[in-house]
C-alpha positions in Angstrom: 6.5 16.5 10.8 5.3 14.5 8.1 4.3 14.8 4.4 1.6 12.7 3.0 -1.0 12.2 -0.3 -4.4 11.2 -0.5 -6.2 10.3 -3.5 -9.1 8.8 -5.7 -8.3 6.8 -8.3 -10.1 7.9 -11.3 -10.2 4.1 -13.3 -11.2 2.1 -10.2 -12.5 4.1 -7.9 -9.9 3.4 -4.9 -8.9 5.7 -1.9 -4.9 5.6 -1.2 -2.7 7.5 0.9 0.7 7.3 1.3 2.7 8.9 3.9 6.6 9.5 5.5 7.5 11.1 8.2 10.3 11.0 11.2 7.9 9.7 13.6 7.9 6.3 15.1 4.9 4.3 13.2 3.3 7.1 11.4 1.3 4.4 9.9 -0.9 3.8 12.6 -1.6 7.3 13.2 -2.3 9.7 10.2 -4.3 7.8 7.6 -7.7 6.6 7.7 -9.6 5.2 4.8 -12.7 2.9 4.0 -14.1 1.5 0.9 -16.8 3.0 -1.1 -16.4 6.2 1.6 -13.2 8.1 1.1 -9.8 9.3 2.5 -8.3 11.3 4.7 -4.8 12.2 6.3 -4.5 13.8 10.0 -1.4 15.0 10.6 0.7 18.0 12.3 0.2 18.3 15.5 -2.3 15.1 14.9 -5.9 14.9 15.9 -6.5 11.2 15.4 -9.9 11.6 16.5 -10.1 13.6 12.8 -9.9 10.0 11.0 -12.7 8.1 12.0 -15.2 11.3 12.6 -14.3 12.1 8.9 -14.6 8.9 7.9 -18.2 9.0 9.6 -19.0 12.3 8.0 -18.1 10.6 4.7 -20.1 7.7 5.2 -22.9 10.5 5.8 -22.5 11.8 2.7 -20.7 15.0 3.4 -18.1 16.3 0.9 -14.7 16.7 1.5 -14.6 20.5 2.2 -17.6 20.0 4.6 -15.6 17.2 6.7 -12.6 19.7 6.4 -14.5 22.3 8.2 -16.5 20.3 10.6 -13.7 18.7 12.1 -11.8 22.0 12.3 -14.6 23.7 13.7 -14.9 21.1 16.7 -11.3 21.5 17.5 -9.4 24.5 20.0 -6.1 24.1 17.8 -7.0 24.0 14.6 -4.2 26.6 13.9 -1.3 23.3 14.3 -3.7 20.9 12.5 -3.1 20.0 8.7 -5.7 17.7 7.0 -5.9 16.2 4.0 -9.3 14.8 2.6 -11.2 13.2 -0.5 -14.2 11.9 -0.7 -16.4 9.2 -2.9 -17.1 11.5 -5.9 -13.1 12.3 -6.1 -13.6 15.9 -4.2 -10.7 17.0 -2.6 -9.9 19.5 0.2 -7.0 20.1 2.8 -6.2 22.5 5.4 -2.7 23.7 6.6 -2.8 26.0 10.2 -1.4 29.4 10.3 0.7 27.6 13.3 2.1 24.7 11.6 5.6 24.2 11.5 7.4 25.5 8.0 8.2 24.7 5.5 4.1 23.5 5.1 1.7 24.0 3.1 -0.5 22.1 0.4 -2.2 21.3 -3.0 -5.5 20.3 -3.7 -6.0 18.7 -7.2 -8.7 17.5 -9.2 -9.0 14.4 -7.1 -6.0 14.3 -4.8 -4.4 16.7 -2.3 -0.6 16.6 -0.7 0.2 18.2 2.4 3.4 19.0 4.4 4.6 19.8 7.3 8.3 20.6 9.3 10.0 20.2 5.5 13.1 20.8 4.6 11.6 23.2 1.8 8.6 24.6 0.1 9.0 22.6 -2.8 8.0 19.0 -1.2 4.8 18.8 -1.7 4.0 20.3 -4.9 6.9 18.5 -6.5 4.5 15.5 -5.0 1.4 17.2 -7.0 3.7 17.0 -10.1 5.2 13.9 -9.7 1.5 12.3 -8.8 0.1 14.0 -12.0 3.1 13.1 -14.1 2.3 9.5 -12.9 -1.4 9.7 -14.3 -0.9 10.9 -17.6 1.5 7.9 -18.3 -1.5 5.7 -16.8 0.6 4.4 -14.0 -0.9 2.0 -11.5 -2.4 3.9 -9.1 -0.2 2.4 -6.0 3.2 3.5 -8.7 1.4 7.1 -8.6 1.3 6.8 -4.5 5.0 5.7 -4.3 6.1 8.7 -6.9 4.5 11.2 -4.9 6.4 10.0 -1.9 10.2 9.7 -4.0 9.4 13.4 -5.3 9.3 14.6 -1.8 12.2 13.0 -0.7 14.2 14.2 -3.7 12.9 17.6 -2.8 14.5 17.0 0.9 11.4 16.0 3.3 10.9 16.1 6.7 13.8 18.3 7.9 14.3 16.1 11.1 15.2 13.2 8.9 13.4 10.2 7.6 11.9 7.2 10.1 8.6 5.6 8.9 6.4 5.4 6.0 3.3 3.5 5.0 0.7 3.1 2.4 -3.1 2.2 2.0 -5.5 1.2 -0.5 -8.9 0.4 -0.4 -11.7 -0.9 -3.1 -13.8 2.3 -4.3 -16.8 -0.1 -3.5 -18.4 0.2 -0.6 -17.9 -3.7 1.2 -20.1 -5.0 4.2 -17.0 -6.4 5.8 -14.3 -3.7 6.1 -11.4 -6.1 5.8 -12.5 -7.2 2.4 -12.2 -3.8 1.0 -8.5 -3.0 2.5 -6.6 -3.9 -1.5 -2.8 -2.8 0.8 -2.1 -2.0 4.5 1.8 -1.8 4.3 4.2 0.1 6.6 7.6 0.8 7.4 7.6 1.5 11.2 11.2 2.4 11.5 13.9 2.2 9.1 17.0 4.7 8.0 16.0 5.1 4.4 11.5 4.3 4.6 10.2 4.8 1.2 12.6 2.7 -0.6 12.1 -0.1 1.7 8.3 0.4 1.3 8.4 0.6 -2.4 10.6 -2.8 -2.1 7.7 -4.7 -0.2 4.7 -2.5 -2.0 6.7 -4.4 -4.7 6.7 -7.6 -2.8 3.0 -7.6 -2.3 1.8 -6.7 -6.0 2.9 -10.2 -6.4 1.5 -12.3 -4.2 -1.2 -10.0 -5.2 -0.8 -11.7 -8.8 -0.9 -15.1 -7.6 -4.4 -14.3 -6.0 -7.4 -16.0 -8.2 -9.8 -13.3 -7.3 -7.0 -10.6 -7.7 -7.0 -8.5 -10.6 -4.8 -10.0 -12.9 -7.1 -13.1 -12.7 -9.9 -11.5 -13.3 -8.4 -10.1 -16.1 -8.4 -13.3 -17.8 -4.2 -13.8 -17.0 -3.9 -17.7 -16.0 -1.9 -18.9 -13.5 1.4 -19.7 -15.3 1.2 -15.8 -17.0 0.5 -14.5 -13.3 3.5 -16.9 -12.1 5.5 -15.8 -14.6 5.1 -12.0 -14.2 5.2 -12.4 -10.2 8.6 -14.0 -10.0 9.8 -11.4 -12.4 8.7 -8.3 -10.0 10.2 -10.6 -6.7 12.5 -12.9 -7.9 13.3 -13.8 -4.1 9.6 -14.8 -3.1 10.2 -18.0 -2.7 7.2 -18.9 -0.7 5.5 -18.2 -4.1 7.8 -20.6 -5.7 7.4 -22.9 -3.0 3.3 -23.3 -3.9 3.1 -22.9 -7.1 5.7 -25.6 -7.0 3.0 -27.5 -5.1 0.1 -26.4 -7.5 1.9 -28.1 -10.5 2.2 -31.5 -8.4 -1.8 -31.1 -7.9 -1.6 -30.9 -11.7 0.4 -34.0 -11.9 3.7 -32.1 -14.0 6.1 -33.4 -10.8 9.2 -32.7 -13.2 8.5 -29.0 -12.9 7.3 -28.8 -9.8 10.6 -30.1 -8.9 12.2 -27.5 -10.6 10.0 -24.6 -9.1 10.5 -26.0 -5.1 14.3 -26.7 -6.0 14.1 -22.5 -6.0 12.8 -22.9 -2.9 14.8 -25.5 -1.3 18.4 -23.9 -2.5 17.2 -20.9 -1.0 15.9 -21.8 2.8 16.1 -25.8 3.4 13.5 -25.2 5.8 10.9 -25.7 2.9 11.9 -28.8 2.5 10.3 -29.5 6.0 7.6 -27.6 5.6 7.0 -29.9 2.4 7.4 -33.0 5.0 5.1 -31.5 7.2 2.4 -31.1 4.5 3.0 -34.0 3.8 2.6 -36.2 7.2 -0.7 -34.1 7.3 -2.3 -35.2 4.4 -2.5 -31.6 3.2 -2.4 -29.2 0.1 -2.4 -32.8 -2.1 0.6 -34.1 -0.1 1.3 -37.5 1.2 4.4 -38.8 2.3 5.0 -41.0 -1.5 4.8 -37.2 -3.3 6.7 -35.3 -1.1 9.4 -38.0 -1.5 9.7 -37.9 -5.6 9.4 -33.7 -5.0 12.3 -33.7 -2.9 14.4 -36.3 -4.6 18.1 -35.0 -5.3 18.5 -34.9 -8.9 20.1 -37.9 -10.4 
């Protein structure tokens, strides 16, 4: 019922798994990942219980064949099951049932397996492999290779029944002592006619707000804010939340001519930023007071 990829990056170290299926809110159910530990898709006839044991077993130190096979060997139906797993050295295994629905099958790969299941044809998942692979020789961002993998299947036809839900996680190869600080993307596409396009649309929407993050990558790169403001509104010229504060940032700054500019984008798009500036504003907030937000919202003359 679903086809899915899971995967170590081999630059960074970060577990991602991306995943469609005609299923309501696949995202919730078939993968499970933790920083520093590994990755693993349950899916088929799904044992949930498959992600957080594995991810236990991980955390253990157990490869990915050995979590394969203890999860399969705890389970009565282990002949519908399909499992996908890597783990924090980059080893990858996966298991398909004799009982799964065709077309499945899968691929493992030196640090990445893609499973399938109920497909429209045999070719989904390693056209997925390929794609992923493809991906990694042009040195692709590692969410791009994710989102490939996924558009290879779909050209190849998918799930048979149709297309429903997708979704997409990435999380820091470092091992965190708060679980939320290692989660890098937790996107999903509960239901929606056409899912991976619309999830590579707000995939695309995230990477930048990602940008205008001063711990995010780009900033530690050494990228300052105006290149990282720059290069965000040119991958979602229609965030204009983003335009709204960095509109606000260059006020802090004391350049109010262009901070006009940047929350005129904002205003001409919703007018309801225009209150929100007021609201700032009457609260003393974010460098606003009620002088400011008066010269920022001016008409222009």
């Amino acid at each position: 019922m679903t086809y899915s990829i899971v995967a170590r990056d081999p630059a960074t170290g970060r577990f991602g798994v991306a995943v469609q299926s005609h299923f309501l809110g696949v995202g919730p159910v078939v993968p499970w990942l933790e920083a520093g530990v590994g990755a693993i898709a349950t899916q088929a006839q799904v044992n949930i219980s498959f992600g957080p044991i594995g991810l236990e077993l991980l955390r253990a130190g157990r490869t990915a064949e050995e979590v394969v096979a203890a999860c399969l060997a705890g389970d009565g139906e282990s002949a519908v099951r399909q499992l996908g797993v890597v783990d924090a050295q980059g080893n990858a295994w996966a298991h398909t049932g004799a009982d799964c629905i065709p077309a499945c099958g899968h691929l493992v790969r030196d640090g990445f397996t893609v499973q399938g299941n109920l497909l429209e044809r045999d070719t989904c998942w390693p056209a997925m492999a390929a794609a992923y692979e493809a991906a990694l020789a042009e040195e692709a961002p590692f969410v791009e290779r994710l989102l490939r993998g996924l558009e290879a299947a779909e050209r190849e036809g998918g799930d048979v029944r149709g297309k429903q839900s997708a979704a997409i996680m990435v999380v820091s190869g470092e091992l965190q002592q708060a679980a939320w600080r290692g989660r890098l993307m937790d996107l999903r596409i509960e239901d929606h006619p056409d899912p991976v396009p619309e999830l590579r649309r707000i995939v695309t929407m995230q990477l930048a707000y990602q940008l205008m993050d001063d711990e995010g990558d780009a900033a530690k790169a050494g990228a300052s804010g105006d290149e990282r403001y720059a290069q965000a509104m040119q991958l979602a010229p229609d965030a204009y939340e983003l335009a709204f504060w960095w509109g606000l940032e260059l006020a802090k700054r004391g350049d109010v001519a262009e901070a006009r500019r940047e929350l005129r984008v904002a205003f001409d798009a919703d007018t309801r930023w225009r209150t929100t500036l007021d609201h700032l504003a009457g609260a003393g907030q974010q460098g606003m007071n009620p002088e400011l937000a008066g010269k920022l919202s001016a008409e222009d003359d």
